[in-house]
C-alpha positions in Angstrom: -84.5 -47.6 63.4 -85.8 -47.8 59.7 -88.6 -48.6 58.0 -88.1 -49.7 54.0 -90.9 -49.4 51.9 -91.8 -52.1 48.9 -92.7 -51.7 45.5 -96.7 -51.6 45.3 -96.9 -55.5 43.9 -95.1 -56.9 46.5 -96.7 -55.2 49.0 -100.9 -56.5 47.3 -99.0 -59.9 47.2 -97.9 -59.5 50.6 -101.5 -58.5 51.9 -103.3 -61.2 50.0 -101.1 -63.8 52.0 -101.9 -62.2 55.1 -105.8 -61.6 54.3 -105.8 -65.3 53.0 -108.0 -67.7 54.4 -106.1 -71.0 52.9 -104.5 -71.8 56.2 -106.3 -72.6 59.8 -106.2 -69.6 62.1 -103.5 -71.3 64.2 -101.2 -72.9 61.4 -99.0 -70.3 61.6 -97.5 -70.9 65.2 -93.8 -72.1 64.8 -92.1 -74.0 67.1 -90.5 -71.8 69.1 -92.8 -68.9 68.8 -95.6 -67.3 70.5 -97.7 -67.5 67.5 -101.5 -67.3 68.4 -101.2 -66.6 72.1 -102.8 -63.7 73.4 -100.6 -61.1 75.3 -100.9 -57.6 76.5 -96.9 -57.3 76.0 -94.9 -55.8 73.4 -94.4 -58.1 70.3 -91.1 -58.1 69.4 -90.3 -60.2 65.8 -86.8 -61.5 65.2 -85.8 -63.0 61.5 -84.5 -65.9 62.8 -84.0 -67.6 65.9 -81.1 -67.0 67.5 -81.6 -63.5 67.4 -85.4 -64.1 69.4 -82.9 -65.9 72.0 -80.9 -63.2 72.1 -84.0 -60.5 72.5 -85.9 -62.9 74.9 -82.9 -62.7 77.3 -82.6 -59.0 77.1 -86.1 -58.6 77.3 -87.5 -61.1 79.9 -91.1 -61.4 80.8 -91.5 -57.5 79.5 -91.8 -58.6 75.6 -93.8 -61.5 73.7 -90.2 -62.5 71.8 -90.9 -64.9 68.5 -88.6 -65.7 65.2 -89.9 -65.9 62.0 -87.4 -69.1 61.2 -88.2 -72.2 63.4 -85.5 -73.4 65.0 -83.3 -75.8 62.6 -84.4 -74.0 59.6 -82.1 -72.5 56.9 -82.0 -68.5 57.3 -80.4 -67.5 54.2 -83.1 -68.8 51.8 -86.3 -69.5 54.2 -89.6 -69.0 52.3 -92.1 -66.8 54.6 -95.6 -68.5 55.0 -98.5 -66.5 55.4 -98.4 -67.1 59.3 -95.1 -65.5 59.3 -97.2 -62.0 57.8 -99.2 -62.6 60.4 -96.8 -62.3 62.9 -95.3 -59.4 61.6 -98.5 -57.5 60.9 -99.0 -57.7 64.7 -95.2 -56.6 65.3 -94.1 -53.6 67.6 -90.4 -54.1 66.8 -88.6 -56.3 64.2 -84.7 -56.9 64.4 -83.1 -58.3 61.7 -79.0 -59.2 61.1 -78.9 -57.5 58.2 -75.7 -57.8 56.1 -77.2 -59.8 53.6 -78.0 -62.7 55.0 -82.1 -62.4 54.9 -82.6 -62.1 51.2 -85.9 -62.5 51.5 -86.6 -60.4 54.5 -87.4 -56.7 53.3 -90.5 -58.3 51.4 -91.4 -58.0 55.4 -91.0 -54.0 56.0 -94.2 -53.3 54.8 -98.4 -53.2 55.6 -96.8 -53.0 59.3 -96.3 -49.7 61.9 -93.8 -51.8 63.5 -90.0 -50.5 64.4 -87.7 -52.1 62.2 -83.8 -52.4 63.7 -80.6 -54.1 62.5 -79.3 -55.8 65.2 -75.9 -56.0 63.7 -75.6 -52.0 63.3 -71.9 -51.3 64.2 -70.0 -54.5 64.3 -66.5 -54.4 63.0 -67.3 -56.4 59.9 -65.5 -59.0 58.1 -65.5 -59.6 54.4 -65.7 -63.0 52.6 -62.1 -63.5 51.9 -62.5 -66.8 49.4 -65.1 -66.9 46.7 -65.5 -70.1 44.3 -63.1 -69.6 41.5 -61.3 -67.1 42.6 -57.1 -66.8 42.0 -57.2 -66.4 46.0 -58.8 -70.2 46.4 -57.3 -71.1 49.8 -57.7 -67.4 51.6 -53.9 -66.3 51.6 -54.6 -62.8 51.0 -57.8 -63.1 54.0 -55.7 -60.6 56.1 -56.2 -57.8 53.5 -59.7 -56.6 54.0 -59.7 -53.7 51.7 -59.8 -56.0 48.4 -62.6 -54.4 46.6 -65.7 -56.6 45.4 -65.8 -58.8 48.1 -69.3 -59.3 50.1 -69.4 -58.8 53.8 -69.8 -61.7 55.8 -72.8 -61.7 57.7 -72.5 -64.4 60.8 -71.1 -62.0 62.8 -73.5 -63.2 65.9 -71.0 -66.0 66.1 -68.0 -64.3 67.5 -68.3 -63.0 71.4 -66.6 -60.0 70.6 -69.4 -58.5 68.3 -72.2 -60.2 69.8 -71.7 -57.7 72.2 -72.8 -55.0 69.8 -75.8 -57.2 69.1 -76.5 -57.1 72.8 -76.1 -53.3 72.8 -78.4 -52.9 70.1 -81.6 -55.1 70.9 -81.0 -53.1 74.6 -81.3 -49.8 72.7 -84.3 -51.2 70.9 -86.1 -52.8 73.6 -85.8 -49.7 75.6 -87.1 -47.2 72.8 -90.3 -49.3 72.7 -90.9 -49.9 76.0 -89.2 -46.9 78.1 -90.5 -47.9 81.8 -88.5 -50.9 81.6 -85.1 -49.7 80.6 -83.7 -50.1 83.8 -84.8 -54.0 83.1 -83.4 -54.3 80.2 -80.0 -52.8 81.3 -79.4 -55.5 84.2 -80.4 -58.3 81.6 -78.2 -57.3 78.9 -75.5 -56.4 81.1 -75.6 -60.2 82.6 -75.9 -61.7 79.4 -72.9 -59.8 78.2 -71.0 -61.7 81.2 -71.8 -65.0 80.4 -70.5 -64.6 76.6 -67.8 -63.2 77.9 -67.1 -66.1 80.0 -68.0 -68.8 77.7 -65.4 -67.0 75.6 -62.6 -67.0 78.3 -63.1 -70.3 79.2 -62.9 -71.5 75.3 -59.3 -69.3 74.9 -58.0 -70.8 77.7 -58.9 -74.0 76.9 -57.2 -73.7 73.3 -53.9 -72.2 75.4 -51.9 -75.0 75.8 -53.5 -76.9 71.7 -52.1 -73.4 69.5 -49.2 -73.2 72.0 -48.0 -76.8 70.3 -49.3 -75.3 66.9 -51.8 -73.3 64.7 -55.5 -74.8 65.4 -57.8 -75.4 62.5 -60.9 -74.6 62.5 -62.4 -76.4 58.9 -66.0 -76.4 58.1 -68.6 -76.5 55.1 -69.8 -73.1 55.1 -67.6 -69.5 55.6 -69.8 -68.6 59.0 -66.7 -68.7 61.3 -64.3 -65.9 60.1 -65.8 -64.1 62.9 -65.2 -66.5 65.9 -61.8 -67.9 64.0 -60.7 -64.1 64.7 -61.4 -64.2 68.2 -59.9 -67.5 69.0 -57.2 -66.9 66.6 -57.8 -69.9 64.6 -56.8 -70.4 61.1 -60.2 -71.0 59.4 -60.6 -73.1 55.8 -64.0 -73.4 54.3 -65.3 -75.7 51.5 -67.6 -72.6 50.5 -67.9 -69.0 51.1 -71.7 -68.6 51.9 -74.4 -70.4 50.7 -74.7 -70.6 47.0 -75.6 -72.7 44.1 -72.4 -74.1 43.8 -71.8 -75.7 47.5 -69.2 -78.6 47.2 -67.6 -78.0 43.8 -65.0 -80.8 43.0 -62.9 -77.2 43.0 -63.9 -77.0 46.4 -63.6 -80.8 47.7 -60.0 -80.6 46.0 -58.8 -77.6 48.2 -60.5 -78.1 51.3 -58.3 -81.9 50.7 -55.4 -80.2 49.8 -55.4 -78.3 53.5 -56.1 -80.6 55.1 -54.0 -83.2 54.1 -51.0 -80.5 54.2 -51.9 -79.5 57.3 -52.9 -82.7 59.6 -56.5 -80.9 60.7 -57.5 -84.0 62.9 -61.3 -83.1 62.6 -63.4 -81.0 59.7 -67.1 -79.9 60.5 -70.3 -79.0 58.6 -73.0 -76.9 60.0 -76.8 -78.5 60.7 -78.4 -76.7 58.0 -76.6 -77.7 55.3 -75.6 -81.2 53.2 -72.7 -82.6 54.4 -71.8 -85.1 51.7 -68.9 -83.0 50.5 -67.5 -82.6 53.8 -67.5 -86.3 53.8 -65.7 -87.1 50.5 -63.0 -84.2 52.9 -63.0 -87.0 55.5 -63.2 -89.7 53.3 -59.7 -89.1 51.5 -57.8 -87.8 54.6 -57.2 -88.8 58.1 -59.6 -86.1 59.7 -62.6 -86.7 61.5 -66.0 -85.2 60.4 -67.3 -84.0 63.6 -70.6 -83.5 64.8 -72.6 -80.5 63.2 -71.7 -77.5 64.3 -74.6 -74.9 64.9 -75.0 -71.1 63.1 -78.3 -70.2 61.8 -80.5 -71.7 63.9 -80.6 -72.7 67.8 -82.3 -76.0 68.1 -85.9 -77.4 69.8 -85.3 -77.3 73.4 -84.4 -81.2 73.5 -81.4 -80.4 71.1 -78.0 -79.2 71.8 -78.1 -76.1 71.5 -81.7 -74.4 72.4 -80.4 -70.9 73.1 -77.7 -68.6 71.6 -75.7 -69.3 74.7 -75.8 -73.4 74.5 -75.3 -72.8 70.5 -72.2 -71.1 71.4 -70.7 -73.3 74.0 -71.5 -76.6 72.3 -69.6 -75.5 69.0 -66.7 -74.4 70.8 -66.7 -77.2 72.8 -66.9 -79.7 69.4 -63.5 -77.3 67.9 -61.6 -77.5 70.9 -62.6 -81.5 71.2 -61.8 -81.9 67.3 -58.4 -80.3 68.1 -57.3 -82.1 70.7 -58.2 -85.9 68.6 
C-alpha cells in the first residue's frame, strides 16, 4: 500500500472543498454509496463503482463499501465534488485501478491517514495496440506488445482471468485493515472467484460451436475489451483507443467501416458512458447491428442491467455472444 503526497496547492484547494460549507451536510451521498450513514465499520473508498462491488463482496457486512463515481458515471474524466473529499477524509482504505485510468484521482491521496492500494497491482497487462493516426490503424501488429510508446490499457477488470488478481488484491487489503476477519474475507473471495470463473466457462463454451464456423468479432466504440477479447479469443476492432478528444474521427468511422464491411461483423457495440453516434454512422453504412450498450466503467442503479460487477459481466457477454449469433 502507498500513500502519494500532493503539491502544497492542491492539497489547501483540496481542504477548502472539504471545509466548505456551500453544499448541505448530506448532498454528498451518491447513489450507491453509504454517504452520511453512521457506522462503527471500516470505511473502505473505491474510485469507481465496480471496484466497491467488487470490495463489498469480498468484504460483506465487515466493511462500510462506497465508490466515489455513481454508478453510470464516466470514470476516466469524473470531476470530484466536495462530498467525494468528504468521503475520503473519513476513509480507512482506498483502492484504486490505477493504470491511468483515474486522471483525476491522486488529487485524492492527501489530508487523509487512509491506506491507499491498487487494486490492479500484478495483472498481466495489455498495451493499447491502435492509437488515432497511427501507420498501425486497424491493430495488425496488436500481437507485438513490446512496441515502445504505447500506453497500457487499463480495463483490465473486464477480463475473468485478471479479475482474479483484483480479487486477490482487495482480499490482501481488506485483511491488512481488518485482521480478525481474514478468515471472512478468504471464504468470500474464494467464492467470488468461482462464480467469475463460471460465468467465464459458460461464455467459452457458449462461443464453441460460433468461432468453430469462424473468427468472432467483438467491435465496439471504445478500446476497453482487449482484455476479455484475449480471454475469449476474439478478434477485437475499436473505433477509438481510450477516451480522448478525438472519439469518432471520420479516420476512425472509415476503418471501423472498412472491418466491418470486409469482415461481415453482424453486430458493433458502444459502451453506456459514451456517445454513440459514430457507432451509428458504423451501422448505418454496413449490414451490422448496433447492439445494446455494453457496460465497462460503471455497474448500473440496481433497476438496470447490470448492478454488480458480476451482472455487468454476464449481461455483456451475453449481448457479444447474441450479436454473433444474428
Amino acid at each position: 500500500m502507498r500513500r502519494t503526497p500532493l503539491p502544497p496547492s492542491v492539497g489547501t484547494l483540496m481542504l477548502v472543498l472539504l471545509l466548505s460549507g456551500c453544499a448541505p451536510a448530506d448532498s454528498s451521498a451518491q447513489p450507491g454509496t453509504h454517504a452520511g450513514e453512521a457506522s462503527d465499520l471500516p470505511v473502505v473508498l473505491a474510485s469507481f463503482s465496480v471496484l466497491e462491488d467488487m470490495a463489498s463482496a469480498v468484504g460483506g457486512d465487515r466493511v462500510d463499501t462506497r465508490s466515489i463515481t455513481p454508478p453510470g458515471a464516466e470514470v476516466h474524466e469524473y470531476s470530484p465534488t466536495p462530498g467525494d473529499l468528504r468521503d475520503t477524509a473519513e476513509a480507512d482504505l482506498i483502492l484504486f485501478n490505477g493504470l491511468g485510468l483515474e486522471a483525476w484521482y491522486e488529487q485524492f491521496l492527501t489530508h487523509t491517514s487512509a491506506e491507499v492500494f491498487m487494486v490492479s497491482e500484478g495483472v498481466q497487462t495489455l498495451p493499447v495496440t491502435r492509437l488515432p493516426g497511427s501507420s498501425d490503424p486497424a491493430g495488425e501488429n496488436a500481437e507485438d506488445p513490446e512496441r515502445e510508446g504505447l500506453p497500457v490499457n487499463p480495463h483490465a477488470w473486464m477480463s475473468p482471468a485478471q479479475a482474479m488478481t483484483y480479487v486477490d488484491n482487495i482480499e490482501a487489503a481488506l485483511s491488512e485493515l481488518s485482521p480478525e476477519d481474514a478468515d471472512i474475507f478468504a471464504k468470500n473471495a474464494e467464492d467470488y472467484r468461482g462464480e467469475i470463473r463460471r460465468i467465464w466457462q459458460e461464455a467459452a463454451e457458449a462461443l464453441e460451436p460460433l468461432q468453430a464456423e469462424g473468427q468472432v468479432h467483438l467491435v465496439s466504440c471504445e478500446g476497453a475489451f482487449s482484455y476479455l477479447a484475449q480471454d475469449l479469443g476474439l478478434s477485437e476492432h475499436y473505433l477509438w483507443p481510450l477516451n480522448a478528444e478525438d472519439q469518432g474521427s471520420p479516420q476512425q468511422v472509415e476503418a471501423q467501416i472498412r472491418y466491418v464491411s470486409e469482415n461481415q461483423v453482424p453486430a458493433v457495440f458502444c459502451e453506456s458512458t459514451v456517445n454513440d453516434a459514430a457507432q451509428q454512422q458504423v451501422a448505418e453504412s454496413t449490414d451490422a447491428q448496433l447492439s445494446d450498450p455494453l457496460h465497462v466503467d460503471s455497474i448500473t442503479e440496481a433497476d438496470g442491467p447490470a448492478p454488480s460487477y458480476l451482472e455487468l459481466l454476464q449481461h455483456d457477454l451475453d449481448l457479444i455472444i447474441e450479436g454473433a449469433q444474428r
